[in-house]
C-alpha positions, 0 to 999 in steps of 0.5 A: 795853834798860837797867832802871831800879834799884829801891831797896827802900821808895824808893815807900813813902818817897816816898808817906810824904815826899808825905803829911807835904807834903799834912798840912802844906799842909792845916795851913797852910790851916787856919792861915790860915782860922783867922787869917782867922775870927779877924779877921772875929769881931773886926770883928764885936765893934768893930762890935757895940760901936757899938750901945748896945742890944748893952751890956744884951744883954752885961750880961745874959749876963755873968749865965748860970749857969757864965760867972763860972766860963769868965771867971775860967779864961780870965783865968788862962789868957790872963793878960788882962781877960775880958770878955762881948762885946757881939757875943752873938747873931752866928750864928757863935757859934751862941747862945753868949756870946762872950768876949772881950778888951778889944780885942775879940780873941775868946778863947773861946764860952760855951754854944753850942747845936749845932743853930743856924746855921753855928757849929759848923763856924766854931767847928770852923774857929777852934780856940776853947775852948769852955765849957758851964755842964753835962757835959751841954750839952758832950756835947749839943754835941760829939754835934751837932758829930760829926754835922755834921762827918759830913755835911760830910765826905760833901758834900766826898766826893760834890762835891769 
């Protein structure tokens, strides 16, 4: 009977190397649904620009408290024309005001309410900026997202 030779760390190695493979699979996914999230925002942005009743909803958001300030911070970041979409009221956005480029490129959400619809995780998803007009909203928001995300990962536990 031969016994096999046992190289000191050679199992923790290989749980490390099988760990960074699992974090880069993960990545990848995560990469490919935000790719996909993106796609579907824009799709809703050229089609809400084909309702001329979306144009006044987008004009009179584009006068909230705070959202010159998010236009002009995105403008400086992206080097790009900022502007409100006119896809303001789609549940994904969660109440907030889309901003977007002249392509209709989503760039980032002004003023998400945390407790409406399925946003948060599709913003959570998307990887966007999100600007608020108060310290206050943002903080309201990011307890709300803490919560969601607990129950997410509790349902994903208990029905994998």
């Amino acid at each position: 009977m031969g016994i096999a030779p046992v190289c000191p760390g050679g199992g923790r190695r290989l749980r490390e190397e099988d760990e960074q493979q699992q974090a880069a699979r993960e990545e990848e996914a995560r990469a490919e649904r935000r790719g996909y999230a993106r796609q579907e925002a824009k799709a809703a942005e050229l089609m809400a620009r084909t309702d001329p009743d979306r144009a006044a909803l987008a004009r009179y958001s584009a006068r909230l408290p705070g959202i010159e300030r998010a236009i002009a911070q995105l403008a400086d970041l992206y080097r790009t024309r900022v502007i409100v979409g006119w896809s303001v009221g789609d549940s994904r956005y969660s109440c907030g005001v889309p901003l977007v480029n002249d392509r209709g490129g989503l760039l980032a959400v002004f003023d998400p309410l945390p407790q409406s619809g399925p946003c948060p995780a599709f913003l959570s998803e998307v990887g966007l900026p999100l600007f608020f007009p108060t310290e206050e909203r943002r903080e309201r928001f990011e307890q709300y997202r803490a919560v969601g995300e607990r129950i997410r990962a509790s349902y994903s536990a208990d029905f994998p």
